[in-house]
C-alpha positions as CSV (number, residue, x, y, z in Angstrom):
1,X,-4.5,1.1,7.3
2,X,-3.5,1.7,11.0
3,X,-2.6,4.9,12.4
4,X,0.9,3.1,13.3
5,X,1.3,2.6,9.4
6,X,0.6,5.8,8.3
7,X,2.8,7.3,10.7
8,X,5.8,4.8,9.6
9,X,4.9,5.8,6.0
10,X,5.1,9.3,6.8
11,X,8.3,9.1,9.0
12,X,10.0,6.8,5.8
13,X,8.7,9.7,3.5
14,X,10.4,12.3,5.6
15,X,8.2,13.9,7.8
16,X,9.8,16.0,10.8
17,X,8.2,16.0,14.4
18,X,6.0,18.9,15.1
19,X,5.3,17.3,18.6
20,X,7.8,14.7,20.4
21,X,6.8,11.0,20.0
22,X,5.9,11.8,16.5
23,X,2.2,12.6,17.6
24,X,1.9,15.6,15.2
25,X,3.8,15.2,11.8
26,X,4.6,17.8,9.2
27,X,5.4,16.8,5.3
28,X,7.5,19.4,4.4
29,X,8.1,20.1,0.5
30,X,6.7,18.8,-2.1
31,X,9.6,15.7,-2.6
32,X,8.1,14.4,0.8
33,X,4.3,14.9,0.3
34,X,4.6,13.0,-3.0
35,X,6.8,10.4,-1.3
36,X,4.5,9.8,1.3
37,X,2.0,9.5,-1.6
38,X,4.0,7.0,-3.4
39,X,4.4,4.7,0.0
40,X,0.1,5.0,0.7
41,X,-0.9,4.0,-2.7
42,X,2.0,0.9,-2.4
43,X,-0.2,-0.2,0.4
44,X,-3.3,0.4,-0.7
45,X,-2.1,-2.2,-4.1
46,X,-0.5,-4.7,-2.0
47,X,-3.6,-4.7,0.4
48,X,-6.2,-4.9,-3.2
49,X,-3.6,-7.6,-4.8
50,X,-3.9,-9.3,-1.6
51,X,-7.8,-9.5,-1.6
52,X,-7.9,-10.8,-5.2
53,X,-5.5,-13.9,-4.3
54,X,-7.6,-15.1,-1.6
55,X,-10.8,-15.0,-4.2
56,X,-8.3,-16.9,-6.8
57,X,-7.5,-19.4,-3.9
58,X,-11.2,-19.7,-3.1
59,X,-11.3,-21.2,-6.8
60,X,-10.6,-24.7,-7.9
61,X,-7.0,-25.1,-9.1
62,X,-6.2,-25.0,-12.6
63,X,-10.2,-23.0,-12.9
64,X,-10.2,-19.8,-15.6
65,X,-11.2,-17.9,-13.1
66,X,-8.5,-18.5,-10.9
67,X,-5.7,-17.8,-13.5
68,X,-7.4,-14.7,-14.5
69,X,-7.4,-13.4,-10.9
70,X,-4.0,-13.9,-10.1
71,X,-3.1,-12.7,-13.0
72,X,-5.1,-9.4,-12.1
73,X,-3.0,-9.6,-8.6
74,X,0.0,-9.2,-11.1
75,X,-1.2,-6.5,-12.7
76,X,-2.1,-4.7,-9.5
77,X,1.0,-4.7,-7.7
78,X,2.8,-4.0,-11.3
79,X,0.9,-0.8,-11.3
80,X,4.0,0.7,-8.8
């Protein structure tokens, strides 16, 4: 995750500018510290669910394997 991201995460969760330009950030209250939360671990899934397609698309088509790991992708981004 990029310092960029985590910044948009924390600005779409909230966070006021302790410093102009948004170089120091404060979460204020717990609403926006668990929002932030929320919006890190949707990236974190999207970026797992992400690495487990590309190994299902490594596989041959139609291959057990390859069902089972995009089903997992499923189940990873359903986890939100």
């Amino acid at each position: 995750m990029t310092d960029e991201q985590i910044i948009e995460m924390a600005k779409q969760a909230g966070a006021i500018p302790i410093h102009k330009d948004f170089e120091q950030l404060a979460l204020i209250g717990t609403e926006n510290v668990k929002a932030f939360a929320k919006l890190v671990a949707q990236h974190e899934r999207e970026a797992c669910a992400k690495i487990v397609e590309l190994n299902a698309d490594a596989c041959r088509s139609d291959n057990v394997a390859q069902m089972i790991l995009y089903s997992n992708a499923v189940a990873i981004r359903a986890r939100g």
